[in-house]
C-alpha positions as CSV (number, residue, x, y, z in Angstrom):
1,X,114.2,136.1,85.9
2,X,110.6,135.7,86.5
3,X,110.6,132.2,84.7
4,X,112.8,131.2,87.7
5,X,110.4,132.2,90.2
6,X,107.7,130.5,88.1
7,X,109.3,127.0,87.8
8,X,110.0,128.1,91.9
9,X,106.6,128.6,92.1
10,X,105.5,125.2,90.3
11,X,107.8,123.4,92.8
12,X,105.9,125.0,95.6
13,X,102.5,123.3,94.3
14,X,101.5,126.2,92.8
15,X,100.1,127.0,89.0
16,X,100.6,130.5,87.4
17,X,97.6,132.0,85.6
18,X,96.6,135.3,83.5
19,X,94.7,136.6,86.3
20,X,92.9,139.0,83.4
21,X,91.5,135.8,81.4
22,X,91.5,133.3,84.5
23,X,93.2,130.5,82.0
24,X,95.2,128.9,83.8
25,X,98.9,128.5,82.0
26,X,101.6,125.6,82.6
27,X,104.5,127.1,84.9
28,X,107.5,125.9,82.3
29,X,110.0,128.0,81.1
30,X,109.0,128.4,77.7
31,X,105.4,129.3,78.7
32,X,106.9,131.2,81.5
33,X,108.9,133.7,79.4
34,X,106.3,134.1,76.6
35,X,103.8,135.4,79.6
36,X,106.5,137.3,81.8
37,X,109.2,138.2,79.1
38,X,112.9,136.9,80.1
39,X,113.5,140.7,81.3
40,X,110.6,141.4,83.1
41,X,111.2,143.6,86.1
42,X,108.8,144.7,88.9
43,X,107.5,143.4,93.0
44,X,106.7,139.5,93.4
45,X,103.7,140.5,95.7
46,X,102.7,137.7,98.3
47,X,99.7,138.1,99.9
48,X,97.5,136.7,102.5
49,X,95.2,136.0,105.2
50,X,97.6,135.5,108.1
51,X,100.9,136.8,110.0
52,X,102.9,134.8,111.8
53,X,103.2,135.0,115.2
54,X,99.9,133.2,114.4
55,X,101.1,130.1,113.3
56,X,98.6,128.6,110.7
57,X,99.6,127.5,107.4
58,X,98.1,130.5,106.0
59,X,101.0,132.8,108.1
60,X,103.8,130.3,108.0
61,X,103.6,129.5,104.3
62,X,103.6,132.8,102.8
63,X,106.5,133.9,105.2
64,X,108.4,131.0,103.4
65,X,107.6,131.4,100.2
66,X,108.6,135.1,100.7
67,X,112.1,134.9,102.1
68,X,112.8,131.7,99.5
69,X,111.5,133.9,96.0
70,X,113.6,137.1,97.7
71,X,116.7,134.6,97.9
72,X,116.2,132.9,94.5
73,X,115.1,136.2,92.7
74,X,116.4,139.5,91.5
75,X,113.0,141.0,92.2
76,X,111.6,142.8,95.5
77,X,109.7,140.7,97.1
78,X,106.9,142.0,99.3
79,X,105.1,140.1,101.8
80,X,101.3,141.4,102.2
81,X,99.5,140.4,105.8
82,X,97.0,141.7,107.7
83,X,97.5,143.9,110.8
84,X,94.9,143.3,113.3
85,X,93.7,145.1,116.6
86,X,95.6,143.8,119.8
87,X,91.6,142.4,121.1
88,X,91.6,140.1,118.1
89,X,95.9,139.1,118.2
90,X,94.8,137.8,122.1
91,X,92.8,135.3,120.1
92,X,94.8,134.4,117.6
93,X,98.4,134.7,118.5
94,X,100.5,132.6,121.0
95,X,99.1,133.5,124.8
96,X,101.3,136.2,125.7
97,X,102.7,137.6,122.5
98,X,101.3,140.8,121.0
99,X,102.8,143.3,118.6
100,X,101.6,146.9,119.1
101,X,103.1,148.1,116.3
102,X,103.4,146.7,112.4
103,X,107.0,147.1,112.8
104,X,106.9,145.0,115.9
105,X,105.2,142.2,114.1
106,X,107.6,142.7,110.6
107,X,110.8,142.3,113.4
108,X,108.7,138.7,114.6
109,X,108.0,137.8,111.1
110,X,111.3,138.5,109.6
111,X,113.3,135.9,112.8
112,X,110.9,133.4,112.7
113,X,111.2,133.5,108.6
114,X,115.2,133.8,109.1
115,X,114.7,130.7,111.8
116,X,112.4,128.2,109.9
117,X,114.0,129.0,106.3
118,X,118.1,128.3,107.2
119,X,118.4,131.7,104.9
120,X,120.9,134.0,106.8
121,X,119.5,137.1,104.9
122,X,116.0,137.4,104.8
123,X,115.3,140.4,102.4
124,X,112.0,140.9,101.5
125,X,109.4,143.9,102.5
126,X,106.7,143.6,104.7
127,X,103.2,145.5,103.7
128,X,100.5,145.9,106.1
129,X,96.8,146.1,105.4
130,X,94.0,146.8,108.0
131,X,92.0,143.7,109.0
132,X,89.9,141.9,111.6
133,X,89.6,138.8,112.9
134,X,85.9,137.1,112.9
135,X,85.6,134.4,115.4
136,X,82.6,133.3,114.1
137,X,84.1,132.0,110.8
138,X,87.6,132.0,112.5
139,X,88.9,134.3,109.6
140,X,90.5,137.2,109.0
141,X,88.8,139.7,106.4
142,X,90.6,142.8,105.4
143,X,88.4,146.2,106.2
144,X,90.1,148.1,103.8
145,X,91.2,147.8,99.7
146,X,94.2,145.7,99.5
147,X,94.8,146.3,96.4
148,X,94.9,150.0,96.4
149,X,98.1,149.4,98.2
150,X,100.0,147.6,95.7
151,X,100.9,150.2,92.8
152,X,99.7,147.9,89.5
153,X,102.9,149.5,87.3
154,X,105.4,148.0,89.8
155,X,103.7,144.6,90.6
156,X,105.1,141.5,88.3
157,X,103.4,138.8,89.6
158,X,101.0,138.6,92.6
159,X,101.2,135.3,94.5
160,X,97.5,134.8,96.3
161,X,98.0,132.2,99.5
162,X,94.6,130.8,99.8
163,X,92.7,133.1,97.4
164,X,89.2,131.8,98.8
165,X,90.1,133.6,102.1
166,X,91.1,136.7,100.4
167,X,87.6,137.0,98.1
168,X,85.2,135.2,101.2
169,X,84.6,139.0,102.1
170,X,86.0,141.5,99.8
171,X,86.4,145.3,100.5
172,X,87.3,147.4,97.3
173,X,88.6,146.8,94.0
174,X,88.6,143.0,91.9
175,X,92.4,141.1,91.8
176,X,91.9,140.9,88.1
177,X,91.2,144.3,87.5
178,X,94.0,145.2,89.0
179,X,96.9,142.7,87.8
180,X,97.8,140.7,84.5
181,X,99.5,138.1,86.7
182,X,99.2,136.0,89.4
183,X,99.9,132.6,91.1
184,X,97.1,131.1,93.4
185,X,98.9,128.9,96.1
């Protein structure tokens, strides 16, 4: 199953790599199931810098991706994005729209990815993580250890969405100690 999601993922511009070697591997089938193993089983993790209602690339692709692999896969899928503080979403989001709750934003997330995608079931999880948003460098940086979040024995494959955003500022634990596989999109 997970050589599906890596051809998926080589259609989506991406290239799969051993995250614990950083040697970057061709996304075919054959290379696909020698890393993965036909049967693998476990969480496609997607995670990034953004949630939509902000509507950057760095929300809207990720939001895609997510609903697409949980449509195309057997696997969970879980969605990773940063919750911010309602001071920082009245910079960021839409004028007007705030969620005051992560459930408020997962409901927002889940339409617009139902809207945008044509998918009628949109069935993957949606995992918080504490973050803030710096005006400065218009970023947002996690304030807390994203990885501690995502329990290594359950994760397959961790999909980063603009890893240089994730590592700019990092607070806790290296991706590669932490997973054998990953995708950077």
């Amino acid at each position: 199953m997970l050589v599906r999601v890596l051809s998926l993922a080589m259609r989506c511009g991406v290239c799969a790599f051993t995250i614990s070697s950083a040697k970057r591997v061709l996304c075919n089938r054959e290379r696909g199931a020698a890393l993965l193993g036909s049967k693998a089983t476990g969480r496609i993790v997607v995670v990034t810098t953004a949630a939509i209602p902000w509507r950057t690339g760095t929300a809207v692709n990720p939001a895609l991706r997510a609903a697409q692999l949980a449509a195309d896969t057997q696997h969970q899928v879980v969605l990773v994005v940063p919750f911010v503080p309602i001071e920082d979403q009245r910079l960021i989001f839409p004028e007007g729209v705030t969620c005051s709750t992560p459930q408020q934003q997962e409901a927002i997330i889940k339409a617009w990815a139902r809207e945008h995608s044509g998918l009628q079931d949109v069935d993957f999880q949606v995992l918080f993580y504490a973050a803030r948003y710096y005006p400065a460098s218009r970023c947002i940086f996690a304030t807390e250890d994203v990885c501690r979040l995502l329990p290594q024995e359950e994760v397959a494959l961790v999909l980063l969405e603009e890893p240089e955003h994730l590592n700019w500022y990092r607070a806790g634990s290296r991706w590669s100690n932490q997973f054998r596989f990953g995708c950077l999109c």
